[in-house]
C-alpha positions in Angstrom: -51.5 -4.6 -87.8 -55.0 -5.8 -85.7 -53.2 -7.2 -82.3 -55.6 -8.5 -79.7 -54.2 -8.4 -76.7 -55.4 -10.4 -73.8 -55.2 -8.4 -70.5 -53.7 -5.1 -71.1 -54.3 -3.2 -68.9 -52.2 -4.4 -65.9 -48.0 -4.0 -66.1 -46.8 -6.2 -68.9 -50.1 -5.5 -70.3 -50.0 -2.3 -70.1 -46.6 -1.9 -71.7 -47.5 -4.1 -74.9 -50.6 -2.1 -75.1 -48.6 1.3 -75.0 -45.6 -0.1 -77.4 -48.2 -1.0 -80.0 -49.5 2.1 -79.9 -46.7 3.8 -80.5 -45.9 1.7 -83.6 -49.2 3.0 -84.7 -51.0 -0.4 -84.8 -55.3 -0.9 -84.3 -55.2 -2.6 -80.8 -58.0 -4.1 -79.3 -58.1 -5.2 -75.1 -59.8 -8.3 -74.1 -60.3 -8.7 -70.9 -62.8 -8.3 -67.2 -62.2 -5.0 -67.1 -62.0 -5.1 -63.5 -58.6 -3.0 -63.5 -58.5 0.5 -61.9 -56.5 1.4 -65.3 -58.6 3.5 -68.2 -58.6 2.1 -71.6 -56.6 4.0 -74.0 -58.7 6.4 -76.3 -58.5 5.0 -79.7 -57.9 1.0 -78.4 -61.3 -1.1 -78.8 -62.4 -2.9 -75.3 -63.9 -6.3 -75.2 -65.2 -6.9 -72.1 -65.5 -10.9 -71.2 -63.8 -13.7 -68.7 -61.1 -15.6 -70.3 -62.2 -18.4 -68.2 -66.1 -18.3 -68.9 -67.3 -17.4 -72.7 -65.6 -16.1 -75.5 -68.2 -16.4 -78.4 -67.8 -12.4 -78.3 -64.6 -13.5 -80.5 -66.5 -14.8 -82.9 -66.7 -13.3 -86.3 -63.7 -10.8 -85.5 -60.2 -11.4 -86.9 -56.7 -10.3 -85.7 -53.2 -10.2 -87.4 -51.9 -11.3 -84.4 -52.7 -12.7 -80.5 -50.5 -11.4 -77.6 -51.5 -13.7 -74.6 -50.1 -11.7 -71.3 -51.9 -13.7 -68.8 -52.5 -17.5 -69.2 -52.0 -19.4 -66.1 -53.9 -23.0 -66.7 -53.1 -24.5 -70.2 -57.3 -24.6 -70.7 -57.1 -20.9 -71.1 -54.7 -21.5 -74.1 -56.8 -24.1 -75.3 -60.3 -22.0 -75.3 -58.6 -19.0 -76.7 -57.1 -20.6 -79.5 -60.2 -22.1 -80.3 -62.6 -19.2 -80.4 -59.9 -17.4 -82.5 -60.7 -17.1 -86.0 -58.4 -16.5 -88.9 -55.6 -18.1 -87.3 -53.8 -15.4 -86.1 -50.3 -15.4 -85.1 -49.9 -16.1 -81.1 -47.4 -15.3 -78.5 -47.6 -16.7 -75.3 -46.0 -14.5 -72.4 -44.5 -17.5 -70.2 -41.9 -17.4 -67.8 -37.9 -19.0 -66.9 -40.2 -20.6 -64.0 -41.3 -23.3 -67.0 -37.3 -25.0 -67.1 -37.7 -28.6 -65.1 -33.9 -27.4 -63.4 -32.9 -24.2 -61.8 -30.1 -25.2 -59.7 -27.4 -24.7 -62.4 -26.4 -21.9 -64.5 -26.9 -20.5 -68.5 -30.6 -22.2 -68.8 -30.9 -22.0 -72.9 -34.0 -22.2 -74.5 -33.3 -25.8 -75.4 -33.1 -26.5 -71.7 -35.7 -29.6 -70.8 -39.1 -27.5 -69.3 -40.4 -28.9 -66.2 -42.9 -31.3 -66.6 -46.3 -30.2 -67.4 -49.4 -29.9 -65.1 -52.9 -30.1 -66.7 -56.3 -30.3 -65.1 -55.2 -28.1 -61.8 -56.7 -24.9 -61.7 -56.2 -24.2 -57.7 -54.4 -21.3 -56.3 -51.0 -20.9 -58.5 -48.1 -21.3 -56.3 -44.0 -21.2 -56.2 -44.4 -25.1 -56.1 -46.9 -25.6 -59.6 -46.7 -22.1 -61.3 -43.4 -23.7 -63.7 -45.5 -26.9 -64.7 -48.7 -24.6 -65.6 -46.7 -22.1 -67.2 -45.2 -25.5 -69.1 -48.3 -26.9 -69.9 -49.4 -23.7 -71.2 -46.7 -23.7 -73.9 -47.6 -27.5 -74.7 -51.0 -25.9 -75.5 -49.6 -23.1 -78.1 -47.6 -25.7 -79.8 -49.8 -27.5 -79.8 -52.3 -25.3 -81.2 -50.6 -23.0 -83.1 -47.0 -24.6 -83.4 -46.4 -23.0 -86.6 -47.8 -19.7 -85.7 -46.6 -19.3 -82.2 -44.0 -17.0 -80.4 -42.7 -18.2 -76.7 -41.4 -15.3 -75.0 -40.0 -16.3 -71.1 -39.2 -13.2 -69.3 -37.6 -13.4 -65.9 -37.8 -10.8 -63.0 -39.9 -8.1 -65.0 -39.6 -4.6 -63.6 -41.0 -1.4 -64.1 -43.6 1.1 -63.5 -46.9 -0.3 -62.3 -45.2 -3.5 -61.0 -48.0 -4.9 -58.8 -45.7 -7.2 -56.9 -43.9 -4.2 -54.7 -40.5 -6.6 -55.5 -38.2 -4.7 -57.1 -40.1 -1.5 -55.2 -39.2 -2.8 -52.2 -35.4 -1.9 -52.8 -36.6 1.3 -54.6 -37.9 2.2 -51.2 -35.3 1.2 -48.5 -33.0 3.5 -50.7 -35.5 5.9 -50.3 -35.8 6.1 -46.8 -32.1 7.2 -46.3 -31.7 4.6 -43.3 -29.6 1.3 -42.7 -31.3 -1.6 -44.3 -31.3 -5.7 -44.3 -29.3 -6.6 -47.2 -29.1 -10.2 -48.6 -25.6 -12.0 -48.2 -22.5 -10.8 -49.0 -23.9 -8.8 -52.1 -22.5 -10.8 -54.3 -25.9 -13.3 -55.5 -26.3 -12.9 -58.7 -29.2 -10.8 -60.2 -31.2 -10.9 -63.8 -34.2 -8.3 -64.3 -35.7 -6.9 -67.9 -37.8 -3.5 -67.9 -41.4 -4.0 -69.1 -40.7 -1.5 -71.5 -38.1 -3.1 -73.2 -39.4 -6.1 -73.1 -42.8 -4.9 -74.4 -40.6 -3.1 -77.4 -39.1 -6.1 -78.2 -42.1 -8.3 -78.0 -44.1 -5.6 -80.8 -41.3 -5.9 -82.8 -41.0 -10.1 -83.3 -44.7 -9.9 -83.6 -44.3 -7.6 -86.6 -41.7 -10.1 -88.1 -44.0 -12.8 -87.0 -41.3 -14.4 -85.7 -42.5 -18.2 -84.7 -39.5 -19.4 -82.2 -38.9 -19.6 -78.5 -36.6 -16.6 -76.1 -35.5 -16.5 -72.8 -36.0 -12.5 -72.1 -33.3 -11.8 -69.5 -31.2 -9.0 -68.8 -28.8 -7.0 -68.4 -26.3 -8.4 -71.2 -23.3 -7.9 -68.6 -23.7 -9.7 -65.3 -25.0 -8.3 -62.2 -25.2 -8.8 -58.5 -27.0 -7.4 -56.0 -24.3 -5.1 -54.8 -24.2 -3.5 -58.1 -28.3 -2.7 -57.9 -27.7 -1.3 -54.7 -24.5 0.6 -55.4 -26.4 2.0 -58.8 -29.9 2.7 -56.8 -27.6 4.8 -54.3 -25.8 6.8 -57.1 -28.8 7.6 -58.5 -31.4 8.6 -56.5 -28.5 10.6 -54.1 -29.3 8.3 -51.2 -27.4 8.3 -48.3 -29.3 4.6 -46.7 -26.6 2.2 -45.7 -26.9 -1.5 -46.9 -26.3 -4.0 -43.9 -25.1 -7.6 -45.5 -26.6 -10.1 -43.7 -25.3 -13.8 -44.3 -28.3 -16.3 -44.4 -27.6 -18.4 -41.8 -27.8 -15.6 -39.6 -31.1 -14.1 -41.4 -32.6 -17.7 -40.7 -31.6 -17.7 -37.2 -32.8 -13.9 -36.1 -36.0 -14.3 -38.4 -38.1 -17.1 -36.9 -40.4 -18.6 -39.1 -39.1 -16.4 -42.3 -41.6 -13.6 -42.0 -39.1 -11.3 -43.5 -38.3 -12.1 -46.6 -35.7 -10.3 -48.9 -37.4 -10.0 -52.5 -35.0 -11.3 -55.1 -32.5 -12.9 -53.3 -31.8 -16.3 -54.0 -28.2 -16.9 -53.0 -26.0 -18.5 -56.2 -25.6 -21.7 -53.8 -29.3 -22.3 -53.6 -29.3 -26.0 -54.0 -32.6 -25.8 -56.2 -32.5 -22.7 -57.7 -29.3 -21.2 -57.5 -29.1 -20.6 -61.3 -32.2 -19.0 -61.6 -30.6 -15.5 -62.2 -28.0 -16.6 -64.7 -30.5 -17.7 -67.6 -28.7 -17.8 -70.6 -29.9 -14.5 -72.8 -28.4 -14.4 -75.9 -30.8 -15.7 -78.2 -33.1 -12.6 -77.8 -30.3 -10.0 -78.0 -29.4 -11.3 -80.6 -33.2 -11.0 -82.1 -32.8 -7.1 -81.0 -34.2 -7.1 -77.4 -32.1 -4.0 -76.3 -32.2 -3.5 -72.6 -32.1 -0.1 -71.2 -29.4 1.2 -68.4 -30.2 -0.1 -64.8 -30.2 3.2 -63.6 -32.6 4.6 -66.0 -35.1 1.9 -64.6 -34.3 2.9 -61.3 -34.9 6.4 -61.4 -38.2 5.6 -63.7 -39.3 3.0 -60.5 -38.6 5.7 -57.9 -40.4 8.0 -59.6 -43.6 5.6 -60.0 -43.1 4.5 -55.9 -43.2 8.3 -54.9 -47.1 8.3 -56.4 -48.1 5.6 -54.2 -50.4 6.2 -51.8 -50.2 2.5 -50.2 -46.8 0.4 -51.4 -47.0 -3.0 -52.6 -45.8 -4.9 -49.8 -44.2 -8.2 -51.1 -43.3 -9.4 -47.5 -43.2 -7.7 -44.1 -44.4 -4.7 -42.9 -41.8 -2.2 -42.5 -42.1 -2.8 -38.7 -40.9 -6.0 -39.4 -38.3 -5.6 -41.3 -36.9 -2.5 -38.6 -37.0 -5.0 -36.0 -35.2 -7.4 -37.5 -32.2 -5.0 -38.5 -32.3 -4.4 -34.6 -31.9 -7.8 -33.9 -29.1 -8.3 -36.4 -27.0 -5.1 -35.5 -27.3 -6.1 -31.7 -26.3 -9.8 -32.5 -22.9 -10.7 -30.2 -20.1 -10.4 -33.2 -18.7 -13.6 -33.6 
C-alpha cells in the first residue's frame, strides 16, 4: 500500500512509520521537518505545516491516511480536503475524548465529551478531550465511511517525549528509596507504541472503518505490579516509599512534585480513567507485549539520554520531598 503519514517522525510516529516498513509498504512523511529524527532511507519527505498550506498534496494519491497528530478539528478538516483520491483515514485520538472519566470500563460507545471548535490556544488537561472530540466529529464527518478511530491511552515506549513512564524507569534505576503514589494499589493501563503501531498497520490493511479504545494490558494492573516488575527486571535494589495522598498534599505545598501516572481509583473525576474497557481491539488482534519486555526496552532507551525528560520536578525536588515524608512524626 501508499500510506501517508502525517508526522512520523516523533514516538507514535515514528513507530507507524517503522511498522509499515516492515510490512514492506511505500511510505511517505508529511510533515515540518523540524524533528532531530532522520528520515528513513527509502520513505519520501514532504516538507510543509499542517496548519499553513497543503496544495503540495495536490495531484498525489495515497491508499490510506494515518493522522498521528491532529489537535484542533480544522487540521482534520484541511487535510481531508487537500486529499485526493479519497483515501482511507485513521485518526490517532485519545481516551481523553469520553465526556466521563470518573467511573470504570469506558466502551467505545461511551458518550465523548462535548466538542470544542474554533479554540486553537495552548492545549491543556482542561480542553485537550473536547479537541481531541471535535477532531473525530471532523473524520466522521469527512470521511465517515472511510475512517478508522483509534484512542490509545498511556502510550509508552522508546522515544517517549513526555519523560512519564521514564520517570519510574529512572527511580528504579538509581537504586535509592523513592516517592511512591498511595498504597500501590491505583490502578494502571499503558500500551507499547510498538504494539499499538503493529496493530494500527494491520486494520489499515483491512481497511477497517470502526472505532477502538487501545488499552492494555488484557489482565489488570496496579502500580505495585509495575514497580514490583521494573525491580525484577532491571535487578534493582531502589525501595518504593507508599505515600498516601493526603499526606503527599500536605508535605508538597503547592503540588510541585507530581507523581506521573497516578490517579488514585477514588479520583472523583477521573478515577476510571485507567480501567478503559479494551476488548474491542483485542479482539481485532491488538496483541500487547509482556510489561517487562517494555521495561527493559525503556531502560535501555533512558540509559542513552544525555538530558531526561523531566515530566515534573527536578530530582532535587523530588529527594527533598522523600526527606520530608520519611521524617514526618508517625501517626
Amino acid at each position: 500500500m501508499r500510506i501517508l503519514i502525517v508526522g512520523g517522525t516523533v514516538f507514535v510516529g515514528r513507530a507507524l512509520t517503522d511498522a509499515a516498513l516492515a510490512r514492506g509498504h511505500h511510505v511517505t512523511l508529511l510533515n515540518r521537518g523540524k524533528s532531530a529524527a532522520s528520515i528513513p532511507a527509502g520513505v519520501e519527505h514532504l516538507a510543509a505545516d499542517r496548519n499553513a498550506d497543503l496544495t503540495l498534496l495536490r495531484g498525489k494519491n495515497w491508499d490510506a491516511v494515518i493522522d498521528t497528530c491532529a489537535c484542533y478539528p480544522r487540521q482534520v478538516q484541511t487535510l481531508l480536503a487537500a486529499l485526493a483520491g479519497s483515501p482511507h483515514y485513521t485518526l490517532i485520538s485519545s481516551i481523553s475524548a469520553y465526556a466521563d472519566h470518573s467511573r470504570p470500563a469506558l466502551t467505545e460507545a461511551s458518550a465523548l465529551a462535548e466538542p470544542l471548535f474554533g479554540e486553537e490556544g495552548p492545549i491543556t488537561a482542561a480542553n485537550y478531550g473536547r479537541l481531541k472530540a471535535a477532531c473525530e466529529q471532523v473524520a466522521n464527518e469527512a470521511a465517515g465511511s472511510r475512517s478508522l478511530i483509534v484512542r490509545p491511552g498511556i502510550i509508552i515506549g522508546p522515544h517517549d517525549p513526555t519523560g512519564r513512564f521514564g520517570h519510574w524507569i529512572r527511580c528504579l534505576a538509581a537504586g535509592e528509596k523513592f516517592v511512591a503514589p498511595g498504597d500501590g494499589a491505583d490502578p494502571l493501563q499503558v500500551i507499547d507504541v510498538n504494539d499499538l503501531a503493529a496493530w494500527t498497520v494491520r486494520l489499515v490493511e483491512q481497511r477497517r472503518v470502526d472505532v477502538y479504545n487501545a488499552v492494555g494490558p488484557t489482565e489488570p494492573l496496579v502500580f505495585r505490579d509495575l514497580l514490583n516488575t521494573g525491580r525484577h527486571v532491571l535487578h534493582s535494589s531502589a525501595e518504593p516509599v507508599w505515600v498516601k495522598r493526603e499526606i503527599m498534599e500536605s508535605e508538597n505545598p503547592g503540588g510541585r512534585v507530581k507523581l506521573p501516572l497516578w490517579i488514585p481509583r477514588t479520583d472523583e473525576k477521573s478515577g476510571g480513567i485507567f480501567a478503559v474497557d479494551g476488548r474491542k481491539a483485542w479482539t481485532a488482534g491488538l496483541t500487547l507485549r509482556p510489561l517487562a519486555e517494555s521495561i527493559v526496552d525503556c531502560a535501555r532507551y533512558e540509559a542513552t539520554l544525555a538530558k531526561p525528560n523531566l515530566p515534573g520536578a527536578s530530582p532535587g525536588e523530588e529527594k527533598a520531598l522523600l526527606q520530608r515524608i520519611i521524617s514526618r512524626p508517625a501517626s
